[in-house]
N, C-alpha and C positions, 0 to 999 in steps of 0.2 A: 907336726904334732898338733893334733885337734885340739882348743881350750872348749872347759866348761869353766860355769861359775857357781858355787850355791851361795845364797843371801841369808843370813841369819837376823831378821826382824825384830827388837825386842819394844812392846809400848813404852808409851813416855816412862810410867815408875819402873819399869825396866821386873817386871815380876810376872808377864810373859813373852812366850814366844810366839811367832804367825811360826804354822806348819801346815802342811798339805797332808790330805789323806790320798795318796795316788791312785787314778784309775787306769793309769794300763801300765803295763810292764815296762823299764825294769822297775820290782818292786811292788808290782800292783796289788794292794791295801794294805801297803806299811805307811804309816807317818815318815816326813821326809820334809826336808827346807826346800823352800821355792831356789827354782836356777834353771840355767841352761846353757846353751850354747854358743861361744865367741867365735860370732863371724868373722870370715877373712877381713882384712883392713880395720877391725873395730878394735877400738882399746880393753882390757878386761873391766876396768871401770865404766866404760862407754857402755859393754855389754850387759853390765850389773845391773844399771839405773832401768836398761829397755827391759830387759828379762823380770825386772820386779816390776814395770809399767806392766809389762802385758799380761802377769801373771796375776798380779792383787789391784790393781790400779792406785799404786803407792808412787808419789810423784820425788822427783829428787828437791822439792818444795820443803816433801814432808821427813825426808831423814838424808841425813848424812852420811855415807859409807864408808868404813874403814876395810885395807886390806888387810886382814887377822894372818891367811895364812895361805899354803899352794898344796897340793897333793902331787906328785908326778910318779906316772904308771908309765916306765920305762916299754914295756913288753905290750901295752895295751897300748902305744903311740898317743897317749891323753894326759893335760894335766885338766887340775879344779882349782881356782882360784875362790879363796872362801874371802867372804866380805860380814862385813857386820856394823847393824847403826840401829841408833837410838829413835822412835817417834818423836817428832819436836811437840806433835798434836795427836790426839785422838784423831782415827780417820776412819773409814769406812774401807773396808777391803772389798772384792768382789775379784773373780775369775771364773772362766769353766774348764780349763785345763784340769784344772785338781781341785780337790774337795777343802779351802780353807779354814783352816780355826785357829782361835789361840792356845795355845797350850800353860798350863800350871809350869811349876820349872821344878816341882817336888817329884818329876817321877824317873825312872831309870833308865835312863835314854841310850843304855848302853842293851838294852833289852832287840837283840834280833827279830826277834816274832812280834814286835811291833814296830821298830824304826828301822829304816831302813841304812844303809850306808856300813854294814859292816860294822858299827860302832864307834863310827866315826863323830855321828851327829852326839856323844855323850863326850869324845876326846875336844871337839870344839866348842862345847859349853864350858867346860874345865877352864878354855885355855880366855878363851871372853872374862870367866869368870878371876882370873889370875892377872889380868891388863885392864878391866874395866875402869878402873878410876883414872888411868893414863887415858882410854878413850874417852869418857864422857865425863869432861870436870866439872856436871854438875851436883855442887856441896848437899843438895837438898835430897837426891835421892840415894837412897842404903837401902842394901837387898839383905 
């Protein structure tokens, strides 16, 4: 069974998201969270930190990854391991894969004709949003 990963990025005050504007298929110009594909022998965590190196140039310096959750596509022989972490710093992102930006977190991410994933990327904001202060125990930030 093939693994992917997608990485869900939030800056330090946790008030947005890094999202990709994608340029080629699947999905080509929906917004979508950076990820990709777990090579053989690689761990999903292992796979997490490279796929966000080479996608934003976000170091595992710069944030921590939690495993949030898994998808498994029986019939499609694939899972997705969803990951999620906080910036400790302000960074600079860059890629040419996909068109990066950050996103507001006011908008409706359950919306098809813009985000991609079936409406997935709005069921894993929910759920971040539901364990966030289990993940990041810092007292200072409220969303």
């Amino acid at each position: 069974m093939q693994g992917y990963n997608v990485i869900m990025v939030y800056n330090k005050a946790m008030d947005k998201l890094l999202m990709c504007k994608r340029l080629k298929e699947p999905y080509k110009g929906l917004s979508n969270l950076v990820g990709g594909k777990i090579e053989r022998d690689e761990t999903g965590i292992d796979a997490a930190y490279r796929e966000l190196y080479e996608e934003t140039s976000i170091t595992k310096d710069d944030v921590q990854l939690h495993h949030l959750m898994d998808f498994t596509y029986y019939f499609h022989d694939l899972y997705i391991e969803v990951y999620v972490g906080r910036l400790a710093r302000e960074v600079f992102v860059s890629g040419d894969e996909n068109t990066l930006y950050w996103s507001e977190l006011d908008h409706n991410f359950f919306d098809q004709s813009i985000y991609a994933g079936e409406g997935n990327i709005g069921h894993m904001i929910e759920q971040v949003n539901s364990v966030k202060d289990k993940l990041f125990h810092d007292d200072t930030i409220r969303l």
